[in-house]
C-alpha positions as a LaTeX table, in Angstrom:
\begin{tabular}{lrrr}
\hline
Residue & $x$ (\AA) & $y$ (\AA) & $z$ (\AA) \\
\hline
Unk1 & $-18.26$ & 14.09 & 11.10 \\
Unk2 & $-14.55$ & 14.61 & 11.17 \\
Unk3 & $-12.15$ & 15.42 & 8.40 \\
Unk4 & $-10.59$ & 11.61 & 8.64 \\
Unk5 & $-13.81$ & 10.13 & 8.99 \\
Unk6 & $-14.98$ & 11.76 & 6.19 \\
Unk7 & $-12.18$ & 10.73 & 3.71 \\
Unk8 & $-12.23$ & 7.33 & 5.36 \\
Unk9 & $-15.97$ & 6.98 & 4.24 \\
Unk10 & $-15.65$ & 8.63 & 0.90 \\
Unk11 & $-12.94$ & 6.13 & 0.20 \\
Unk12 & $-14.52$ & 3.09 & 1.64 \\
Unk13 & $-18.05$ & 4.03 & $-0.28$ \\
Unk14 & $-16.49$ & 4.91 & $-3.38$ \\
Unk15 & $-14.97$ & 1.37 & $-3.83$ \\
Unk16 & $-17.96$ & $-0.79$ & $-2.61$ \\
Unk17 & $-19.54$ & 1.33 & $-5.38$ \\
Unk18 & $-16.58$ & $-0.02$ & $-7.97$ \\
Unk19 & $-16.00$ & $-3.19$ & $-6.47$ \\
Unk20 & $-17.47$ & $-5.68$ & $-8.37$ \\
Unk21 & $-16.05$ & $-3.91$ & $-11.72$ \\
Unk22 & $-12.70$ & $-3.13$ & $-9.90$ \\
Unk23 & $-12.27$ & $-6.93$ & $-9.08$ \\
Unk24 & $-13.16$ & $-8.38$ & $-12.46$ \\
Unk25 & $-9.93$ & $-6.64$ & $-13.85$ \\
Unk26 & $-7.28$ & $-8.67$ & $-14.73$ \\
Unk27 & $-5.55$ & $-10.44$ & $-11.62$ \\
Unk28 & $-2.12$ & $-11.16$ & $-13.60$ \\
Unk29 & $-1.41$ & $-7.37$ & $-13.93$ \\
Unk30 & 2.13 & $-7.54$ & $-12.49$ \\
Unk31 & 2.64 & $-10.20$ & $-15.53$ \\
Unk32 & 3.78 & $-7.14$ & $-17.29$ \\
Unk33 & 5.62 & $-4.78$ & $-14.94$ \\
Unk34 & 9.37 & $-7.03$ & $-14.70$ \\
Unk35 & 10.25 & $-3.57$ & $-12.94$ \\
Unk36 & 6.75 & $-3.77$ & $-10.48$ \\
Unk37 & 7.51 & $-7.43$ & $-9.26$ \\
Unk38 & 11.67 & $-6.97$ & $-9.06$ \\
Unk39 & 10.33 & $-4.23$ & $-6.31$ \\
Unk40 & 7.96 & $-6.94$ & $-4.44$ \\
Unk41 & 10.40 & $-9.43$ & $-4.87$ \\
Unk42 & 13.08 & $-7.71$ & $-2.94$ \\
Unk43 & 11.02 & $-6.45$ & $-0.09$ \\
Unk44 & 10.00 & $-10.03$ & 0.12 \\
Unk45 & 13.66 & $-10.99$ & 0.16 \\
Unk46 & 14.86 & $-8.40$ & 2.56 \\
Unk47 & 11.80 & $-9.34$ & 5.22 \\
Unk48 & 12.91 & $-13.19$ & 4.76 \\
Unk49 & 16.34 & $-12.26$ & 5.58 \\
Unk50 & 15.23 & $-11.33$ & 9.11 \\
Unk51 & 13.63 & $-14.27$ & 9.90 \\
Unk52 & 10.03 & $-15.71$ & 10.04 \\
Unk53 & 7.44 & $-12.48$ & 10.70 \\
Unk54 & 4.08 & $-11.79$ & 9.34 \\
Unk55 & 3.75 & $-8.76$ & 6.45 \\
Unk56 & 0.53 & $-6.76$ & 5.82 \\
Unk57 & $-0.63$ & $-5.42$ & 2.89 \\
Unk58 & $-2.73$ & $-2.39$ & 4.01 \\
Unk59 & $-5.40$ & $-1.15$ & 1.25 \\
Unk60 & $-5.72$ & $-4.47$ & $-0.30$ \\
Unk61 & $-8.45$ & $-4.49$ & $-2.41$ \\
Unk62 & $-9.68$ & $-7.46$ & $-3.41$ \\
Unk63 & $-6.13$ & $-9.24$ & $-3.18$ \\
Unk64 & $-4.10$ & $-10.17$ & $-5.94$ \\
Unk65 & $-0.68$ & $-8.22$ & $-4.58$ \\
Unk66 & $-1.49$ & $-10.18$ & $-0.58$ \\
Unk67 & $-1.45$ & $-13.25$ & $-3.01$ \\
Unk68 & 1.67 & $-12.82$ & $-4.94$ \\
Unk69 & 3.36 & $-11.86$ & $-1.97$ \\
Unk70 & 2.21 & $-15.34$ & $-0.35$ \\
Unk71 & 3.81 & $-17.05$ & $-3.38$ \\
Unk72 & 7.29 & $-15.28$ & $-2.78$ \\
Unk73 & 7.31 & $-17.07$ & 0.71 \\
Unk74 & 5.88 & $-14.38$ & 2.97 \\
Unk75 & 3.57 & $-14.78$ & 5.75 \\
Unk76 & 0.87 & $-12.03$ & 4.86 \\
Unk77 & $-2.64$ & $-10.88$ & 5.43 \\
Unk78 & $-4.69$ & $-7.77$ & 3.67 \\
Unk79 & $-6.52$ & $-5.48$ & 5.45 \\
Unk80 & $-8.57$ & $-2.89$ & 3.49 \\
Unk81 & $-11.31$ & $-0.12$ & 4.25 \\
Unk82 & $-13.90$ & $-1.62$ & 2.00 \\
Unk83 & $-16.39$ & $-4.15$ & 3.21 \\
Unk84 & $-17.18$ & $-5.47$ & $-0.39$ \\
Unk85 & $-13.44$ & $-5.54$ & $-1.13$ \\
Unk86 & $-12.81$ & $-7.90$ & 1.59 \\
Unk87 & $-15.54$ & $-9.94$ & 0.63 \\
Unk88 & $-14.15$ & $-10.23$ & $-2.90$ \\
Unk89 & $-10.60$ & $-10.89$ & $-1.58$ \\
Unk90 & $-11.74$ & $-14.03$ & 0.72 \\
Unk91 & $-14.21$ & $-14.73$ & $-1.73$ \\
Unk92 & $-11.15$ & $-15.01$ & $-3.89$ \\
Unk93 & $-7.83$ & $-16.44$ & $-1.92$ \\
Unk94 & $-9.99$ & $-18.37$ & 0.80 \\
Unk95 & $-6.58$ & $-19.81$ & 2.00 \\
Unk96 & $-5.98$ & $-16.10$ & 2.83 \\
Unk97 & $-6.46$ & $-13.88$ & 5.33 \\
Unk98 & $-8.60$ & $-10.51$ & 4.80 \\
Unk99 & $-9.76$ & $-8.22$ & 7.94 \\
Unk100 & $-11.71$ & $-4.35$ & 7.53 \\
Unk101 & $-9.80$ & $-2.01$ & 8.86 \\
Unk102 & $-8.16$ & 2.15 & 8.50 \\
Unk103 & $-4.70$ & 2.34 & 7.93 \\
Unk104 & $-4.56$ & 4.90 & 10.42 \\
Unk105 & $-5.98$ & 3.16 & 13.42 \\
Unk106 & $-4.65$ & $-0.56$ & 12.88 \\
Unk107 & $-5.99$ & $-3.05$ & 15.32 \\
Unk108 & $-2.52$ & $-4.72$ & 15.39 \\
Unk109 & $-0.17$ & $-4.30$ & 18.50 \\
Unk110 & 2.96 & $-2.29$ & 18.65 \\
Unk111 & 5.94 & $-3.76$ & 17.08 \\
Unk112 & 4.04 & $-6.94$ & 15.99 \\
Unk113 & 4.62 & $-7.12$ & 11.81 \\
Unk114 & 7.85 & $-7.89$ & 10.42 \\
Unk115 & 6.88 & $-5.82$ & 7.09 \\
Unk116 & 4.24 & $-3.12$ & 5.85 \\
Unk117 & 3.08 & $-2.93$ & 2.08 \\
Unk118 & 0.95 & $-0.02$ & 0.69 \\
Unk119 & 0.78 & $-0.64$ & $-2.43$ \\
Unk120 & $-1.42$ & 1.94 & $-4.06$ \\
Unk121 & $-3.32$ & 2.37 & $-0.80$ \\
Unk122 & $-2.30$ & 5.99 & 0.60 \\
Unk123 & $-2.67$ & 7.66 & $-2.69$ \\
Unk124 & $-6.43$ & 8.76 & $-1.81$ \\
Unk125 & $-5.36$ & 10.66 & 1.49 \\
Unk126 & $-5.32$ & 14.16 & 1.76 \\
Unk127 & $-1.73$ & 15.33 & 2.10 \\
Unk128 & $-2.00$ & 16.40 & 5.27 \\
Unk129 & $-3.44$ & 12.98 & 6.45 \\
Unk130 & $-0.63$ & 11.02 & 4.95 \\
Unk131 & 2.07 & 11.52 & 7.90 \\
Unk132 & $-0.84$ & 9.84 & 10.17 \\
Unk133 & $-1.08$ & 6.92 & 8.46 \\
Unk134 & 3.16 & 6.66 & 7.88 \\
Unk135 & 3.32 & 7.28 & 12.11 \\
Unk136 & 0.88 & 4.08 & 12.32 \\
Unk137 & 2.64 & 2.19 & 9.60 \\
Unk138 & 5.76 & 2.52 & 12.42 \\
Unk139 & 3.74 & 1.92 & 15.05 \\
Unk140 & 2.70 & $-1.60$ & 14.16 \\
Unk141 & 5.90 & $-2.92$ & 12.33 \\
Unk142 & 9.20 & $-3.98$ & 14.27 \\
Unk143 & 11.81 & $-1.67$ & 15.24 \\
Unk144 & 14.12 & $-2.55$ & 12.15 \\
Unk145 & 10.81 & $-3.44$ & 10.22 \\
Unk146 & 10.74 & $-3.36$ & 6.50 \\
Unk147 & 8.01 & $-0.63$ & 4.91 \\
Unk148 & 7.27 & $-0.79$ & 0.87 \\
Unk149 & 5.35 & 1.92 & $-0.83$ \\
Unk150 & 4.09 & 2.78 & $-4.18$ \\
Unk151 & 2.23 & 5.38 & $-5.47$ \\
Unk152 & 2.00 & 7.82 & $-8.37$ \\
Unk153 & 4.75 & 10.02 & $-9.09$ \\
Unk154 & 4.40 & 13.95 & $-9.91$ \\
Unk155 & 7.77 & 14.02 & $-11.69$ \\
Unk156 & 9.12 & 16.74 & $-9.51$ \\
Unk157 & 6.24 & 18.84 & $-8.96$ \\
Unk158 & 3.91 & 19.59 & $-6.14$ \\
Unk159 & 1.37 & 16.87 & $-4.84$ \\
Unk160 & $-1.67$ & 17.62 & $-6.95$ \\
Unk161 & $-4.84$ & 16.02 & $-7.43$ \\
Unk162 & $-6.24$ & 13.89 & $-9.70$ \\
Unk163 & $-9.44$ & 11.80 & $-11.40$ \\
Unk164 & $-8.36$ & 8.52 & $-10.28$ \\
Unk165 & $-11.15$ & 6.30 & $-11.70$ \\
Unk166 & $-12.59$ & 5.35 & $-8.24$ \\
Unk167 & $-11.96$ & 8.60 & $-6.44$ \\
Unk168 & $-9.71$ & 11.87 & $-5.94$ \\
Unk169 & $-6.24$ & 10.35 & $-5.51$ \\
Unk170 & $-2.98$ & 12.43 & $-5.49$ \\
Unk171 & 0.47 & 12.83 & $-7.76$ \\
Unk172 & 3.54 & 12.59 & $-4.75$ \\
Unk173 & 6.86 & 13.89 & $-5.67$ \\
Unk174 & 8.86 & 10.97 & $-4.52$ \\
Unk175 & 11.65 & 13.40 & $-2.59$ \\
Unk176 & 8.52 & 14.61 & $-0.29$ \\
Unk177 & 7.21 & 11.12 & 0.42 \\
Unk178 & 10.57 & 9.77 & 1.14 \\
Unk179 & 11.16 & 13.08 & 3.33 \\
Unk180 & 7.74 & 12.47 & 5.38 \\
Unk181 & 8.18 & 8.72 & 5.79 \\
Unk182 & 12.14 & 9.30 & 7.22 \\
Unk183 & 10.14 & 12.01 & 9.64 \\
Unk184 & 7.72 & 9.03 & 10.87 \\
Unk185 & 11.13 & 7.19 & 11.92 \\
Unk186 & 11.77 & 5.40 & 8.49 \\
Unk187 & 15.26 & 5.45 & 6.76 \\
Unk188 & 15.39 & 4.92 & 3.01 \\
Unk189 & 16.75 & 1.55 & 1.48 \\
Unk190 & 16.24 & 2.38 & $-2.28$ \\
Unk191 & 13.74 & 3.27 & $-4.75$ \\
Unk192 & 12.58 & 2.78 & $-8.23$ \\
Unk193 & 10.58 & 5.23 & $-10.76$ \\
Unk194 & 9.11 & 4.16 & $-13.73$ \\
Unk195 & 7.68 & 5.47 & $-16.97$ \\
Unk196 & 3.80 & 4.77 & $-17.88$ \\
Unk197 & 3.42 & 1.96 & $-19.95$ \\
Unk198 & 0.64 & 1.36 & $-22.01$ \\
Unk199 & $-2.60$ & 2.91 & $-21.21$ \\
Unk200 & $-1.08$ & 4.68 & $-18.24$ \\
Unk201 & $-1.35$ & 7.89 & $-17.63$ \\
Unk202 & 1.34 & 8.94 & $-14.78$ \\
Unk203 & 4.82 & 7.59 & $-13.78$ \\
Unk204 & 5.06 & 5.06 & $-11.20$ \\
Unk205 & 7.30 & 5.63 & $-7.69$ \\
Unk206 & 7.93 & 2.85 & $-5.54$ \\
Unk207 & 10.16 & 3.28 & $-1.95$ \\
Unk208 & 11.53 & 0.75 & 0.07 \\
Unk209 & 12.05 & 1.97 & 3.63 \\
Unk210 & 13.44 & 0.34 & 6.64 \\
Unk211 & 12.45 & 1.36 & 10.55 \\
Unk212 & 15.39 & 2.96 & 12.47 \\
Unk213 & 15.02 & 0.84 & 15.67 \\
\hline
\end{tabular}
């Protein structure tokens, strides 16, 4: 088995295994993050700006961030890696749209989404893999398409592991992640950091990113 197909299934089988438990968490969780849904809400403002276009959230889970972007107006679907994820997430918002799929091999055509959101969703990739799944992010998304991502932020140092609760996930320095998303043919529109809060262990980096045509 390959290096990518490996991860991929790792991934995919860790969060069948947590699915259930994963889902039952609380669904209003951006309720308390003004900072988290200020970020949301202006992607969603900057990809209505442009005109009518559909948005994916890619690494989904079982939905609550497709369905809050629905309610600020935008045209979106999920896609995830886990079967029982997108179960849960049609099981859940059955007005919604849920399909199984990699972020790294989409089966979307070039150019077809006005915006990309991966919210959370590239933090279990090796390092090395992440540039793959940026290039494929471009790929499917407009020339001048909008890109949002968020992740967890190292504070300046290197991208290091971590026990994520479902499965190794990774710290990202947001300078790097910015640098490697500009290198898949992404410019940077702005960007937000912010401090744990509550139970939360690590500080919070979120990038907005448009394509450069």
């Amino acid at each position: 088995m390959t290096e990518p197909a490996t991860h991929h299934r790792t991934t995919a089988d860790a969060y069948d295994a947590m699915a259930v438990r994963y889902a039952a968490l609380p669904r209003d969780d951006l309720a308390s993050f003004p900072l988290d849904r200020a970020v949301l809400a202006a992607f969603a403002e900057s990809v209505r700006a442009d005109g009518p276009g559909t948005v994916a959230e890619l690494g989904c889970g079982p939905g609550p961030v497709t369905a809050h972007l629905r309610d600020l107006g935008l045209d979106v679907f999920g896609v995830d890696l886990s079967p029982v994820m997108v179960d849960l997430a049609r099981e859940a918002y059955p007005d919604l749209r849920f399909e199984l799929g990699s972020m790294d091999a989409l089966d979307l055509p070039d150019g077809g989404l006005r915006g990309v959101v991966s919210w959370y969703s590239v933090i279990h990739a090796p390092p090395r893999a992440v540039p793959a799944y940026f290039t494929e992010f471009r790929r499917v998304l407009a020339p001048d398409g909008h890109l949002l991502l968020a992740f967890f932020e190292s504070g300046g140092e290197p991208t290091t592991p971590f026990d994520h609760k479902v499965t190794t996930a990774y710290l990202w320095p947001i300078d790097a992640l910015a640098e490697l998303a500009v290198e898949a043919g992404f410019a940077e529109v702005g960007r937000v950091l912010r401090e744990p809060h509550g139970g939360e262990r690590f500080r919070r980096g979120h990038l907005l990113m448009r394509g450069t045509g």
